[in-house]
Wavefront OBJ file of the C-alpha trace (Angstrom):
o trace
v 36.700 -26.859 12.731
v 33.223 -25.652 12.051
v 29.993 -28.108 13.867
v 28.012 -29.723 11.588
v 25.054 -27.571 13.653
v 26.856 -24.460 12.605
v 27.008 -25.682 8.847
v 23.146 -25.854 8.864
v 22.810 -22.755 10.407
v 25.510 -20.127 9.878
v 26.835 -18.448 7.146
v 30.611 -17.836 8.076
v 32.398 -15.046 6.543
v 36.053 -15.611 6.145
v 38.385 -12.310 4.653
v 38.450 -13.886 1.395
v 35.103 -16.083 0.797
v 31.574 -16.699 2.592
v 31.334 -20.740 3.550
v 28.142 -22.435 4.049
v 26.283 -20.035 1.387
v 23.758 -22.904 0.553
v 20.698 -24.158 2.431
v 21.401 -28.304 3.366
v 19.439 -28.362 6.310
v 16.797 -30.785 3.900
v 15.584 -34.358 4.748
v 18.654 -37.108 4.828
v 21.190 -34.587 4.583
v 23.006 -34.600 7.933
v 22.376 -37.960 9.829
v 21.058 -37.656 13.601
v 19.311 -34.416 12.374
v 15.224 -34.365 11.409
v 15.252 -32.157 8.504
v 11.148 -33.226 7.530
v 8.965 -30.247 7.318
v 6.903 -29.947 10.447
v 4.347 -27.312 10.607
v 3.983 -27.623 14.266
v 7.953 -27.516 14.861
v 7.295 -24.369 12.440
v 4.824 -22.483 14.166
v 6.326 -22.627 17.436
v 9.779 -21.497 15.914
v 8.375 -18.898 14.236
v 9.057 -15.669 15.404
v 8.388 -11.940 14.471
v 9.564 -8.803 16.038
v 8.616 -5.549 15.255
v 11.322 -3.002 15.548
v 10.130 -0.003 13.684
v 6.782 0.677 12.664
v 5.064 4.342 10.703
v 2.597 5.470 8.282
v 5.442 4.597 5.063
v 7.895 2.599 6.866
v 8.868 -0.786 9.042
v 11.307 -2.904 10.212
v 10.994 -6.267 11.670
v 12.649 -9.707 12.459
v 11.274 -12.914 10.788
v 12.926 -15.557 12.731
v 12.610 -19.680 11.750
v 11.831 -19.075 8.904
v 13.379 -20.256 5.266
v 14.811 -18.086 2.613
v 12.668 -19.100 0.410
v 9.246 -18.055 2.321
v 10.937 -14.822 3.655
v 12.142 -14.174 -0.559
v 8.403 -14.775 -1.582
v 6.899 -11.906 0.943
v 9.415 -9.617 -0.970
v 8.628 -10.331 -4.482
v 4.866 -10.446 -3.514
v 5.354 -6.925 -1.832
v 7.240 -5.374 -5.009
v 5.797 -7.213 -7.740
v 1.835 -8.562 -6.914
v 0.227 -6.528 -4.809
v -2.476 -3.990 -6.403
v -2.338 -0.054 -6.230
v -3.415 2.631 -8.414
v -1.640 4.122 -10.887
v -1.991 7.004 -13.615
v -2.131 4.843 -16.690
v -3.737 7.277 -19.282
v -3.075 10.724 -19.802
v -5.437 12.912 -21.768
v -3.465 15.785 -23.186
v -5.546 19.308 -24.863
v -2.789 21.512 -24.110
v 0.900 20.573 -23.234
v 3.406 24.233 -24.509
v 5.950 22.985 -21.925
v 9.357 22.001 -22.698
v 8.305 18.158 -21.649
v 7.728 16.105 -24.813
v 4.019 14.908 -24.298
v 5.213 11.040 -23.589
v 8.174 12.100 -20.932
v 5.417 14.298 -19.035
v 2.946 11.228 -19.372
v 5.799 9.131 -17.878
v 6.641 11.657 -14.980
v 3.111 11.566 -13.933
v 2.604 7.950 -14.100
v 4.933 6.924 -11.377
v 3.309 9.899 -8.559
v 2.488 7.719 -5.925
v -1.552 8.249 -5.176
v -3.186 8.059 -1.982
v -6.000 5.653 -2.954
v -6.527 2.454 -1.747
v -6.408 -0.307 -4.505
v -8.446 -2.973 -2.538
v -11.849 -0.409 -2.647
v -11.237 -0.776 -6.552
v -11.754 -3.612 -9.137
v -9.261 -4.845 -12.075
v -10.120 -2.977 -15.231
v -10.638 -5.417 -18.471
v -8.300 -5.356 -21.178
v -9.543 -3.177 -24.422
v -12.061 -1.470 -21.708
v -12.362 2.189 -22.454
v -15.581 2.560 -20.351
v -15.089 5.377 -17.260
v -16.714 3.542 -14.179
v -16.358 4.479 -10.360
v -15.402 1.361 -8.984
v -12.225 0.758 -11.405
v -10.675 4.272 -12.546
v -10.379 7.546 -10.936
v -9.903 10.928 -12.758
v -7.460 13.933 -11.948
v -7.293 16.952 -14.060
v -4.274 19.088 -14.143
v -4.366 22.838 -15.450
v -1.590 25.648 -15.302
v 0.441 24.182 -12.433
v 3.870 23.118 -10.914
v 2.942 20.589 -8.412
v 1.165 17.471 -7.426
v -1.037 19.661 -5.097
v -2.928 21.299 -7.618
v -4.023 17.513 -9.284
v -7.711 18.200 -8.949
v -9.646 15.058 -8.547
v -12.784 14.613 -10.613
v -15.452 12.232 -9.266
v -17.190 9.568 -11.297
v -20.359 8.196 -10.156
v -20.958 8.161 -6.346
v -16.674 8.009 -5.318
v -17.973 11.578 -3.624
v -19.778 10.208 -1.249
v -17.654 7.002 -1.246
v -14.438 8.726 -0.653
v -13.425 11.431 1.300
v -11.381 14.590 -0.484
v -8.328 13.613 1.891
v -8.654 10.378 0.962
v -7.950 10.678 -2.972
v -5.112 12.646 -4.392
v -1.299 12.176 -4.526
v 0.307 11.086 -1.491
v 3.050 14.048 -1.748
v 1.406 17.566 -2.713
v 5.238 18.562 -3.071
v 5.970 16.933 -6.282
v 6.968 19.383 -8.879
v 5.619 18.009 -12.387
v 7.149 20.171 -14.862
v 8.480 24.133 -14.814
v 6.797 26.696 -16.983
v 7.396 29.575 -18.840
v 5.431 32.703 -19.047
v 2.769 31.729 -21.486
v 3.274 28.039 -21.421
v 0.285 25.916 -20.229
v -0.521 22.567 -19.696
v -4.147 21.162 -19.409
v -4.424 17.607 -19.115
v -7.023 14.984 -18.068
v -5.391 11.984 -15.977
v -6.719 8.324 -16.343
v -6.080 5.974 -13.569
v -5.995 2.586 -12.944
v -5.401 -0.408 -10.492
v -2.291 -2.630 -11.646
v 0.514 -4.419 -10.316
v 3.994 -4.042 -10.251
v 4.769 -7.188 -11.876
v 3.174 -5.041 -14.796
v 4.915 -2.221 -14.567
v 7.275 -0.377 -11.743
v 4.600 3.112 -11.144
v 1.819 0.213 -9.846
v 4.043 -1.226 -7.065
v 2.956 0.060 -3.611
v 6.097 -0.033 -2.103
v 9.199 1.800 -2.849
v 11.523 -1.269 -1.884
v 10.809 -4.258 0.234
v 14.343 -6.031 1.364
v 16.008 -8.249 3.554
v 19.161 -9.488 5.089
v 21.090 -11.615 7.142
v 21.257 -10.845 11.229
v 24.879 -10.668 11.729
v 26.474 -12.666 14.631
v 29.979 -11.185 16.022
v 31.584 -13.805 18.409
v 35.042 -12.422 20.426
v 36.384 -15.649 21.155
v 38.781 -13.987 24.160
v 38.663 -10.635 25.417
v 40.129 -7.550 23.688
v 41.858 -4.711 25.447
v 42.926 -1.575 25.189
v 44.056 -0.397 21.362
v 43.213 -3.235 19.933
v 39.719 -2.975 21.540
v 39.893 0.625 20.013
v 40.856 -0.615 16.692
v 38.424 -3.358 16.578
v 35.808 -0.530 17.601
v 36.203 1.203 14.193
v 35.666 -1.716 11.927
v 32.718 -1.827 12.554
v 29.434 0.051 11.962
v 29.344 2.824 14.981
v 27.238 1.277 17.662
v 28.126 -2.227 16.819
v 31.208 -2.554 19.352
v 31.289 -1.035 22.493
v 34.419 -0.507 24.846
v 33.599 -1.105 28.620
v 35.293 -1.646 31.596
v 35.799 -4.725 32.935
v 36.514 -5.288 37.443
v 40.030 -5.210 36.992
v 39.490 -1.688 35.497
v 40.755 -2.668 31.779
v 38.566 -1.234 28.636
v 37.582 -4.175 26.697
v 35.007 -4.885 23.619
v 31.974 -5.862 23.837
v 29.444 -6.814 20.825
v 26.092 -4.366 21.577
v 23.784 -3.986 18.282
v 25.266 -6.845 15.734
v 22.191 -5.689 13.686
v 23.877 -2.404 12.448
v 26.791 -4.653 10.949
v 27.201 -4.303 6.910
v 29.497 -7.926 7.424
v 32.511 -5.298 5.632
v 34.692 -8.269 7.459
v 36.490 -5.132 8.066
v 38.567 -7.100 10.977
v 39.627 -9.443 9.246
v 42.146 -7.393 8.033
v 44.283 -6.998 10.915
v 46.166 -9.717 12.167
v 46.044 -9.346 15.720
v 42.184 -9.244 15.441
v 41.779 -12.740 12.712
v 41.759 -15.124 14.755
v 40.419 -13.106 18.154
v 36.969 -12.970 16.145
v 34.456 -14.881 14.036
v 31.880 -13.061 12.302
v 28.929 -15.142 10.576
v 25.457 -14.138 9.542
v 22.413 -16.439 11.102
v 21.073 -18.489 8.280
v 16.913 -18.290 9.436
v 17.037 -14.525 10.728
v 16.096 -11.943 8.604
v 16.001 -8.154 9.159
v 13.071 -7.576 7.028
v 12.490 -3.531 5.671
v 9.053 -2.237 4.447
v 8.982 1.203 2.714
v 5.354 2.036 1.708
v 4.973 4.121 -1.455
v 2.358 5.878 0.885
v -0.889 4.741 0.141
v -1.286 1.436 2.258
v 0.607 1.482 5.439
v 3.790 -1.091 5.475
v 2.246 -2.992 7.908
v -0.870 -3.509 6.013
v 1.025 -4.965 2.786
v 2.730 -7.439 4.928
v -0.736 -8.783 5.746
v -1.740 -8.716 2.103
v 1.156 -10.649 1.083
v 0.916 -12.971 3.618
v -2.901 -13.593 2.560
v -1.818 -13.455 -1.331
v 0.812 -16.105 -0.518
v -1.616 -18.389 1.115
v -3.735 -18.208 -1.542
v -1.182 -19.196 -4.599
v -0.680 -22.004 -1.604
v -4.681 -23.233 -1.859
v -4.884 -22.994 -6.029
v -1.415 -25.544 -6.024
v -3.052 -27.408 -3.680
v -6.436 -27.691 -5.810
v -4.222 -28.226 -8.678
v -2.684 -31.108 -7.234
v -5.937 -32.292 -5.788
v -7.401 -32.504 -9.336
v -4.644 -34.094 -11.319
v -4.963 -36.492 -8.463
v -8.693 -37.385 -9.061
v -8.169 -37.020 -12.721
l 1 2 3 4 5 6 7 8 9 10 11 12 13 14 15 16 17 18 19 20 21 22 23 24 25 26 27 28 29 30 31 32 33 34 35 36 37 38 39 40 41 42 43 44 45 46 47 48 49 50 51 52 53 54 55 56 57 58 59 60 61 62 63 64 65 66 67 68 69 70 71 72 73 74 75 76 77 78 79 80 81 82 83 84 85 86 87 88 89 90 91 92 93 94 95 96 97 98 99 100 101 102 103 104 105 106 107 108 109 110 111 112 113 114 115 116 117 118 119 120 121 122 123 124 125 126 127 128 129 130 131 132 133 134 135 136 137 138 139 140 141 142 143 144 145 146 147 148 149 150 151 152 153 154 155 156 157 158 159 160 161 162 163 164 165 166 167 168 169 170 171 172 173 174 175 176 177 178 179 180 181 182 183 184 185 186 187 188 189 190 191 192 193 194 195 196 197 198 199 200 201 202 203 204 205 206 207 208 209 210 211 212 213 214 215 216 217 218 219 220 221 222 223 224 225 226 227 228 229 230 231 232 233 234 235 236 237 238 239 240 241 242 243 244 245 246 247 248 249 250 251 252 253 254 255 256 257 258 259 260 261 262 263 264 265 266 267 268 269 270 271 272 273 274 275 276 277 278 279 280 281 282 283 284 285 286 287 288 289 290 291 292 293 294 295 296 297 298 299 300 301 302 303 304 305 306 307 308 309 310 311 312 313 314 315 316 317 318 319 320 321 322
C-alpha cells in the first residue's frame, strides 16, 4: 500500500497508468503534515546541481522546488527573454529560385551572435535606423551565413567588436544559385521576444523532467538480472557481483531512465521492482541558440521572474491602499 509520504512525493508508474500525477502536498491536505509555504524551509531545501555546462548547452538539477516555479523558468527561457532577430529584409535584387518572402523567412530565424541586453526595444511604427536598437547586415552574391557583412550604424564600431556581431554559425547555407542568379539584400534587425515570434527566442529548447527512482525490492540474479539489464536505458542497471560470487542488479545512473516501464512487462520482474519518478526533482536542459551562454539565461529568467513577482506585489499593494 503506498505511504501517504510517498503520495506527496512520488509519482508511481504502474504498466498500465501513472498514480499520484497531481500536486496535494497544499495546506490542510494531509493531516500531521505542514503544507504552509515557508521561504526559509524553501531556501534551505533548495538545491541546484550543475551537471553539464558549455558555450550553447547545460544540464542541471533543481531540487525542492515546485512544478510550477521550475515550469515558469522554461516558458520565461523560450518565450520572454530578449534577443535579436532579422525582422526586415530589404530586397534590390533576389533572381534565385526562393520566392522573396520564403528567403525573408529563412533568414529571419539565423541565430545572431549579438547580445540583446546592449540593445533597447524598438517602438512600434518606428522606421528610424538608430545604433542602440537595430543592427544592419548586407548580403550580396553568396551561399552562406559567413559572407552576412555587417554594416555599422553610429558608433556600434567602436562599441562592438567584428567577432562580436554576425551570425553565430558562418555554416548556414541561405539559398543555392545558379550561374547568373544574384541576390543583394539589405537585412534589418531587431530585439524581440519569443513570445512574439519563434526566430527571437534565444534558446533552441529549454525542458525538463522527472528524476526517475528505480527501487529492487529483493535482489535479482543471474538471467533475470540480465533481462532486467536491457529494459532499461544502457547504463541505468548494472550487473555486479555480490560475496557469494552471484551477478546481481544494481540501479547506477536512474537519470538516463526514459520511465518506458519496460519491466513491467515481464512477470518475474513486476513485482521484484517499483519504478516512480521524484515529484520536486527536475533534470532541467538549457540549449542556447548561441548568442547568450545557457547559463547566463538561467540568471535572466530568474531575475525576469522576480520581477513579474515585485509588479504583483505592487499591484496588490495598491488595490490594498486604494
Amino acid at each position: 500500500m503506498t505511504s501517504m509520504n510517498d503520495m506527496r512525493t512520488r509519482i508511481k508508474l504502474e504498466d498500465t497508468e501513472l498514480l499520484n500525477t497531481t500536486s496535494t502536498n497544499f495546506p490542510g491536505n494531509y493531516s500531521g503534515y505542514d503544507d504552509s509555504l515557508n521561504l526559509d524551509e524553501f531556501k534551505k531545501n533548495l538545491q541546484i546541481q550543475i551537471l553539464s555546462l558549455d558555450n550553447t548547452t547545460s544540464e542541471f538539477d533543481i531540487i525542492g522546488a515546485d512544478a510550477s516555479i521550475t515550469n515558469a523558468f522554461r516558458r520565461i527561457l523560450i518565450a520572454e527573454l530578449p534577443s535579436m532577430a532579422i525582422e526586415k529584409v530589404h530586397v534590390t535584387e533576389n533572381s534565385s529560385v526562393l520566392p522573396d518572402d520564403v528567403l525573408a523567412h529563412r533568414l529571419g530565424l539565423i541565430p545572431l551572435l549579438a547580445d540583446a541586453r546592449l540593445f533597447v526595444d524598438k517602438a512600434s511604427g518606428d522606421t528610424l535606423e538608430r545604433e542602440n536598437d537595430t543592427l544592419i547586415f548586407k548580403i550580396k552574391v553568396t551561399f552562406y551565413t559567413e559572407h552576412m557583412e555587417w554594416i555599422p550604424i553610429g558608433n556600434q564600431a567602436t562599441k562592438f567588436k567584428m567577432d562580436d556581431i554576425g551570425p553565430v554559425f558562418r555554416d548556414i547555407l541561405i539559398v543555392k544559385l545558379r550561374p547568373g542568379q544574384e541576390i543583394d539584400l539589405k537585412l534589418v534587425c531587431h530585439k524581440g521576444i519569443g513570445r512574439d515570434h519563434a526566430k527571437f527566442s534565444p534558446v533552441c529548447t529549454a525542458s525538463y523532467r522527472l528524476m526517475p527512482e528505480i527501487i529492487i525490492k529483493e535482489p535479482i540474479y543471474d538471467q533475470d538480472a540480465e533481462q532486467l539489464q536491457k529494459c532499461f536505458t544502457q547504463g541505468v542497471i548494472e550487473l555486479e557481483n555480490d560475496k557469494n560470487g552471484r551477478r546481481h542488479a544494481v540501479v547506477v545512473k536512474p537519470r538516463l531512465d526514459m520511465c518506458s516501464r519496460e519491466a513491467l512487462r515481464y512477470p518475474e520482474l513486476k513485482d521484484r521492482v517499483e519504478l516512480n519518478k521524484i515529484r520536486d526533482h527536475f533534470i532541467f536542459s538549457i540549449e542556447s541558440a548561441g548568442a547568450v551562454p545557457p547559463d547566463q539565461l538561467f540568471v535572466d529568467s530568474i531575475k525576469l521572474l522576480m520581477s513579474k513577482c515585485d509588479r504583483l506585489l505592487q499591484e496588490i499593494d495598491g488595490n490594498a491602499n486604494n
